[in-house]
C-alpha positions in Angstrom: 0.0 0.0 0.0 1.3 3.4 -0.9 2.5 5.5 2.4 0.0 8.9 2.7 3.4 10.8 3.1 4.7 12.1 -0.3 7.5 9.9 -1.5 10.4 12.0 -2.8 13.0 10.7 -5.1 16.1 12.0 -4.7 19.1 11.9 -7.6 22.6 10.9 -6.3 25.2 13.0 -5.7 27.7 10.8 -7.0 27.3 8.4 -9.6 28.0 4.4 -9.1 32.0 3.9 -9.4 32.5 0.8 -11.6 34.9 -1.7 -10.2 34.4 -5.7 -10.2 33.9 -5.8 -6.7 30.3 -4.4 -5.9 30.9 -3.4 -2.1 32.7 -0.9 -4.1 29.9 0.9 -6.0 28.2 3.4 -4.0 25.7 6.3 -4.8 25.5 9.2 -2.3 22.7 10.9 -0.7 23.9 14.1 1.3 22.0 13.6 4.7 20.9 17.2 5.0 18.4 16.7 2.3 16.9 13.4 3.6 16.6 15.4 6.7 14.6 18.3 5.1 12.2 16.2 3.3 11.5 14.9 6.5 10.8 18.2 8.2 8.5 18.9 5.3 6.3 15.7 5.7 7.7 13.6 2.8 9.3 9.9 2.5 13.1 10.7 1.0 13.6 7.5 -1.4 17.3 7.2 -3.2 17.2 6.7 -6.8 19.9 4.7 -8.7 20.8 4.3 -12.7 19.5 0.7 -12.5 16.8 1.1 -11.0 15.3 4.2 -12.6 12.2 2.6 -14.1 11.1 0.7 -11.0 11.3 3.8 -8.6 10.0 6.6 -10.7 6.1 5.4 -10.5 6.7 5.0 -6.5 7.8 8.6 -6.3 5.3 11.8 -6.0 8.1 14.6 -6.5 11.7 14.6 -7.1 14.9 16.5 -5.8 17.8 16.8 -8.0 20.4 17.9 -5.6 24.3 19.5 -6.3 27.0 16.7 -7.3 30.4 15.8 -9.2 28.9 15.2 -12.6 25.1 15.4 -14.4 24.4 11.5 -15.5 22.4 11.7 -18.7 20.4 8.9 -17.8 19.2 10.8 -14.8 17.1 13.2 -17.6 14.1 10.0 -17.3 13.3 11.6 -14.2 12.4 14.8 -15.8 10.9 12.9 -18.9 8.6 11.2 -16.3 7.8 14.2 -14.2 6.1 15.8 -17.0 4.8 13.6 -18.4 2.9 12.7 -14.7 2.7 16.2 -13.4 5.1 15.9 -11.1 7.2 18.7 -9.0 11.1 18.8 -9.1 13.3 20.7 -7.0 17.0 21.1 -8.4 20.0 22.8 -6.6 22.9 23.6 -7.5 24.3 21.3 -10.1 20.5 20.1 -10.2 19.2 23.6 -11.2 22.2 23.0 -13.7 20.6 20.1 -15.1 17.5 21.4 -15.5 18.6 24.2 -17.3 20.6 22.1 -20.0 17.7 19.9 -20.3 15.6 22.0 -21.5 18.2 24.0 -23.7 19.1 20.5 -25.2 15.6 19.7 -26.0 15.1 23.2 -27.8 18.5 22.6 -29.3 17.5 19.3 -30.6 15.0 21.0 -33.4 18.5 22.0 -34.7 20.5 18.9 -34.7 20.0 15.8 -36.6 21.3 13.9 -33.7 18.8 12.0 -31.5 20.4 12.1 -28.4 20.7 14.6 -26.0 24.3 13.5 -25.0 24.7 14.0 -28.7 24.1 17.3 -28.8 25.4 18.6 -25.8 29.0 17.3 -26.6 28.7 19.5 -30.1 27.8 22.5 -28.3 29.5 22.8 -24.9 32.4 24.8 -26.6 30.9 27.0 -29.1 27.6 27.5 -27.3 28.0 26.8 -23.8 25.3 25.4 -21.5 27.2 26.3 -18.6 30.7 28.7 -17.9 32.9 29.6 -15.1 32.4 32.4 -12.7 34.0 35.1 -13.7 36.6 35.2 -11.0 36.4 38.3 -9.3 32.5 37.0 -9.1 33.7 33.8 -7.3 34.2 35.2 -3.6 30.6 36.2 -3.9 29.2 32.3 -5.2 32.7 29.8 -4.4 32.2 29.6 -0.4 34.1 26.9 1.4 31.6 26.0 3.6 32.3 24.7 7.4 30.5 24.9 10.5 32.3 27.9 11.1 31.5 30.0 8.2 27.9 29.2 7.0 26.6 32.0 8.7 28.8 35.0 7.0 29.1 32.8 3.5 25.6 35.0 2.6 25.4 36.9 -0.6 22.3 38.7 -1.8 19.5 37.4 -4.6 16.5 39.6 -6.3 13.7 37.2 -6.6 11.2 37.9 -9.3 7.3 38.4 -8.4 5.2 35.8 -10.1 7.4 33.5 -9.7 7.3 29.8 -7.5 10.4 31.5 -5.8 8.3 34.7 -4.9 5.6 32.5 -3.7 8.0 30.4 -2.0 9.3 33.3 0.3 7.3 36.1 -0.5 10.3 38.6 -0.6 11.6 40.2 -3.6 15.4 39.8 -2.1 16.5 37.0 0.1 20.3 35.9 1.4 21.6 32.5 0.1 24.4 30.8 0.7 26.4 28.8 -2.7 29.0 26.5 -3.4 29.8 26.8 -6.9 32.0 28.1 -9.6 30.3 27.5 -12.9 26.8 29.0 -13.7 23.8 28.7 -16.3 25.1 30.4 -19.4 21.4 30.2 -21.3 18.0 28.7 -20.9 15.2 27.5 -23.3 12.6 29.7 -24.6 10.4 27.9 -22.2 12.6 28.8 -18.6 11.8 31.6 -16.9 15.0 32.9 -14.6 13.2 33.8 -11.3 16.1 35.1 -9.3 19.7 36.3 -9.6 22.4 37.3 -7.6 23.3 41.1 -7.7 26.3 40.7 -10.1 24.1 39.3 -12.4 24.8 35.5 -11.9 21.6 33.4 -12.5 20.4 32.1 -9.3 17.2 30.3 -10.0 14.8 29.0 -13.0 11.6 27.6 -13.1 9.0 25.9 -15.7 5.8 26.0 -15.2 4.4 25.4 -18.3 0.5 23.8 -18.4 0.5 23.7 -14.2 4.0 21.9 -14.2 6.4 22.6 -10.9 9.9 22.4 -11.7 12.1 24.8 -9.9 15.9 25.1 -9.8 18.0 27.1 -7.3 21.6 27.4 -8.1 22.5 28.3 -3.8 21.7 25.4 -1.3 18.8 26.1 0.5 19.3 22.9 2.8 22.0 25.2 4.5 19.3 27.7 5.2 17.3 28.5 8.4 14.0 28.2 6.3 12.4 25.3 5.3 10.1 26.6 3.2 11.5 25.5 0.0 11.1 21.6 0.9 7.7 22.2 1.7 6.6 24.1 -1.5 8.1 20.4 -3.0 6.0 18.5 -0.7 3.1 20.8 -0.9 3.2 21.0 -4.9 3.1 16.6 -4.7 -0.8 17.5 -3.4 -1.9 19.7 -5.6 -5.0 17.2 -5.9 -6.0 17.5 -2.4 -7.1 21.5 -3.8 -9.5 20.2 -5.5 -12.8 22.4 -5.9 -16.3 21.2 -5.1 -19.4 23.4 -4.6 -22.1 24.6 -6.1 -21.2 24.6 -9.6 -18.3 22.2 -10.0 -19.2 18.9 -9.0 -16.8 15.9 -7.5 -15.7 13.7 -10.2 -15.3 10.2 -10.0 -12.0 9.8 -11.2 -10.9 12.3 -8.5 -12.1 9.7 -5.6 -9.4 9.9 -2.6 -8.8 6.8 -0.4 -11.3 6.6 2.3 -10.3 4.8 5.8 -11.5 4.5 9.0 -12.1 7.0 11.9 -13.5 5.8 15.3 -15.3 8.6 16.8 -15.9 9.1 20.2 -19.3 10.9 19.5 -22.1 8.3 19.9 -24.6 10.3 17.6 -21.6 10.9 14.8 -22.6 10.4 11.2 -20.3 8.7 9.0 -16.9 9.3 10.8 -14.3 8.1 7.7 -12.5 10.4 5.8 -9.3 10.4 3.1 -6.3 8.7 4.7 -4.1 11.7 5.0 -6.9 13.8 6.5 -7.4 11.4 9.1 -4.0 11.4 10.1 -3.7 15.4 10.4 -7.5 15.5 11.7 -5.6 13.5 14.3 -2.7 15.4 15.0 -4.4 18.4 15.3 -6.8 16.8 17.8 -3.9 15.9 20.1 -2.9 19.4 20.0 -5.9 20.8 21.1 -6.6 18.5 23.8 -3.7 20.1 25.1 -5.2 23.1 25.9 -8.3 21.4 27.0 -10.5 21.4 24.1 -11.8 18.2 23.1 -13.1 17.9 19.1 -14.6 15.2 17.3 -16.1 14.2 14.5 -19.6 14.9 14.1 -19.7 14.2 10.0 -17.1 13.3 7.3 -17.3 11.4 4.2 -20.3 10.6 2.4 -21.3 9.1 -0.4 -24.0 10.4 -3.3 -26.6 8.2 -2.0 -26.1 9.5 1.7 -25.9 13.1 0.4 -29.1 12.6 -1.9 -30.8 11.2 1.0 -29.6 14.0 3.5 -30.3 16.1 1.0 -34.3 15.0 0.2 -34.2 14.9 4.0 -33.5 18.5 4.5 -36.1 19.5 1.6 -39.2 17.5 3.1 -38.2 19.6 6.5 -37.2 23.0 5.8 -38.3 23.3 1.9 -36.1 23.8 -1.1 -34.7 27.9 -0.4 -33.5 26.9 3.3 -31.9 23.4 1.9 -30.5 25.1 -1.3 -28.4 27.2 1.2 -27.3 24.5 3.7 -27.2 21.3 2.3 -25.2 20.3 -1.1 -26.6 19.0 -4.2 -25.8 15.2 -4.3 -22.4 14.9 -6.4 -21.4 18.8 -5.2 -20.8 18.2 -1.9 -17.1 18.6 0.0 -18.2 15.4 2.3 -18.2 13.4 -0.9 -14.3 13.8 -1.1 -13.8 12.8 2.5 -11.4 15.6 2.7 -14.4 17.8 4.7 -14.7 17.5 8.5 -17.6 19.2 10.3 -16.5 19.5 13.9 -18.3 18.7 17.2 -16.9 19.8 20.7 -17.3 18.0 24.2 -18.2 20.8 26.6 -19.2 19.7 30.2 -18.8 16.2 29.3 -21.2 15.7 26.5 -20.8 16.3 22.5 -21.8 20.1 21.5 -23.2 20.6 17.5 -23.1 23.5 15.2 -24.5 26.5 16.9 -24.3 25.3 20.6 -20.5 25.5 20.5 -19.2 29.3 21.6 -17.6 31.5 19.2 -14.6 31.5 21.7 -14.0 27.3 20.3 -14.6 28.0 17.3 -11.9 31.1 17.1 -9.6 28.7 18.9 -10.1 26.3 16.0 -9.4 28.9 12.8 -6.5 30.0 14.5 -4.8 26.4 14.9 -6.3 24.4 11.7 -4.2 25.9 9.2 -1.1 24.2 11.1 -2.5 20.8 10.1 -3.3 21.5 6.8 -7.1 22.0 7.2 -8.8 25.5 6.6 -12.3 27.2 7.4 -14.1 26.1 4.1 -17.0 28.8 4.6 -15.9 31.5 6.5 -17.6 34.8 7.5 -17.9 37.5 4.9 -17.5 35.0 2.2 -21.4 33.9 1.4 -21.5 35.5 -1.9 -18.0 33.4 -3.4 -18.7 29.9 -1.4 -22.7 30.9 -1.7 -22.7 29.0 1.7 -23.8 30.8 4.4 -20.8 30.7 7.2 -20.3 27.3 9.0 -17.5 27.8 11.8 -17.6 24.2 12.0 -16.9 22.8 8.8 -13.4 22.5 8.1 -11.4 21.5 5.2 -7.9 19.5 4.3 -6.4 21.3 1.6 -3.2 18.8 1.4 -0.5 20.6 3.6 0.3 23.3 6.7 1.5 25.5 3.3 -1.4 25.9 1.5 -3.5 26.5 4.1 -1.2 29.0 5.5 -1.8 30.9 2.8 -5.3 30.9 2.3 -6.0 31.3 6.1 -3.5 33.9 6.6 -4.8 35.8 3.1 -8.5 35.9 4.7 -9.5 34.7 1.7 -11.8 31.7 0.7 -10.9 28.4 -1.6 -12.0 29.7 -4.5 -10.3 33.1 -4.0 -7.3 31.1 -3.6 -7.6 28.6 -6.7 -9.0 31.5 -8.9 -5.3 33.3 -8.1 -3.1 30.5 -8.9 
């Protein structure tokens, strides 16, 4: 069974040394980056030449990190990222790689040669793909880096708005700390440079092309303080977990999520299962809470059409069509379909507390913590005329990761103010 953590596959540093005795052969992973994909919520998973093809369908994103020497063969990864939709994060020599692959594949209309190693050896002198620091411009990029001197090996980057990087740390300048002496010397058509250094050295590229996240940083943001950029990879593997259902966009099959079990405490809770990975944060953020003395439950989560079309004929036969049309979902548009919706109950002087008989003072406690555990306040105040909902302080929503709903939280806005800007 698949993990409900993102696996990420990471390229080696070094390739495989050939030598007849197979102790020999290794493949490195630098240790920091295992570390950070940990931090971030993913599975770090080494990839090796010969065992490209059996890895890359296990993997949900990809991190192309700084080494001795780009491997050609390594380019399948990208190949298969595309082609799937799935995020890459390169630095240093993997922003490198990125760069060239792309070049070589717009250079390849060109050349009559078919492969990419091909073409690459016929243009690295006349047309570069990469060149040396000019070398008054290495003391700025060319740090020895020790425990000593990470923190004064900084130099300056100008970060371009609309950009993953921009979105990544939400400054237009940043210090970054590298570890290199050759540079991109061009980039496809199709790459957009997102950031350089202030004497003009090219410090990040991304493609983004028909919703594709591939980023490269040329500095080595596994030295930094922040984390962020390992969680825009892990966050970007989830991008179906921002899926929009209301009124006028309905759940689609093929978008089903894997629905498992949730034991509620509640006695009078509806249909307590919900998506896997929703559980497991729903959980967490439980925990948390309990804390501080507040004690949430589930009160309703998944359904399916035929519970929501019976909830749904319920509510009309009760309160007419105008009230239901405002509170209840349309069988096929409603959240609780994905399993990724939670409507919260609270246990107040030992017995479970619904909807409107939980204080405003809970529910504040509740906005103010979910976007830590990836869920957000699907149909917030002030909102009624985007979600058309009217607002529910108890219905909350799993949007795939802390990240995301960071943003949309800490923006005020709703989900579909969010997905509308992306």
């Amino acid at each position: 069974m698949k993990p409900n953590k993102p696996v990420i596959g990471i390229i080696p540093t070094f390739p495989l040394e050939e030598n007849d005795n197979p102790y020999e052969d290794r493949a490195s992973f630098v240790r920091m980056y295992i570390h950070k994909i940990r931090e971030a919520g993913g599975i770090p998973l080494g990839i090796l030449e010969e065992n490209i093809e059996e890895v890359l369908p296990l993997c949900d994103g990809f991190l192309w990190p700084g080494g001795s020497k780009i491997i050609q063969s390594f380019y399948k990864v990208l190949d298969h990222a595309i082609k799937n939709h799935k995020p890459v994060l390169g630095i240093c020599m993997g922003a490198q790689a990125i760069a060239i692959y792309f070049t070589l594949k717009e250079d390849a209309f060109n050349h009559s040669e078919k492969e990419l190693q091909q073409i690459y050896d016929k243009n690295k002198e006349e047309n570069p793909y990469l060149r040396l620091i000019d070398e008054e411009k290495q003391k700025n990029h060319a740090h020895i880096i020790t425990k000593d001197t990470v923190d004064t090996a900084h130099h300056k980057i100008k970060i371009e708005k609309n950009s993953f990087l921009y979105d990544i740390y939400e400054q237009e300048e940043i210090d970054v700390v590298s570890l290199h002496k050759m540079s991109i010397a061009r980039v496809s058509k199709d790459i957009l440079i997102n950031a350089k250094s202030l004497d003009d050295v090219i410090e990040g590229i991304e493609y983004h092309q028909d919703n594709q996240h591939i980023l490269g940083v040329q500095y080595h943001p596994e030295i930094m303080k922040s984390n962020r950029i390992f969680e825009w990879l892990i966050e970007s593997t989830r991008q179906d977990y921002q899926v929009l259902v209301n009124k006028s966009h309905e759940f689609k099959r093929n978008n089903q999520f894997v629905i498992t079990n949730y034991h509620s405490k509640d006695p009078l809770c509806e249909n307590p299962n919900m998506e896997s990975l929703t559980r497991e944060c729903f959980m967490a953020w439980q925990k948390y809470l309990e804390k501080e003395g507040i004690i949430i439950d589930v009160e309703s989560a998944y359904r399916s059409k035929e519970i929501q079309e019976q909830i749904y004929q319920e509510n009309i036969l009760e309160h007419g069509i105008e009230h239901t049309s405002v509170f209840v979902a349309k069988p096929g548009y409603s959240e609780h379909e994905t399993g990724l919706a939670v409507d919260v109950c609270a246990k107040i002087n030992n017995k479970y507390c619904y909807e409107r008989d939980i204080s405003e003072e809970i529910y504040a406690r509740l906005q103010e913590t979910c976007a830590d555990f990836g869920f957000i306040l699907r149909y917030p105040k002030g909102k009624e005329e985007i979600t058309l909902y009217h607002y529910e302080p108890w219905h909350f929503r799993y949007v795939g990761s802390p990240f995301v709903a960071h943003k949309i939280m800490d923006s005020h806005q709703c989900l579909e103010e969010y997905l509308c800007q992306k």
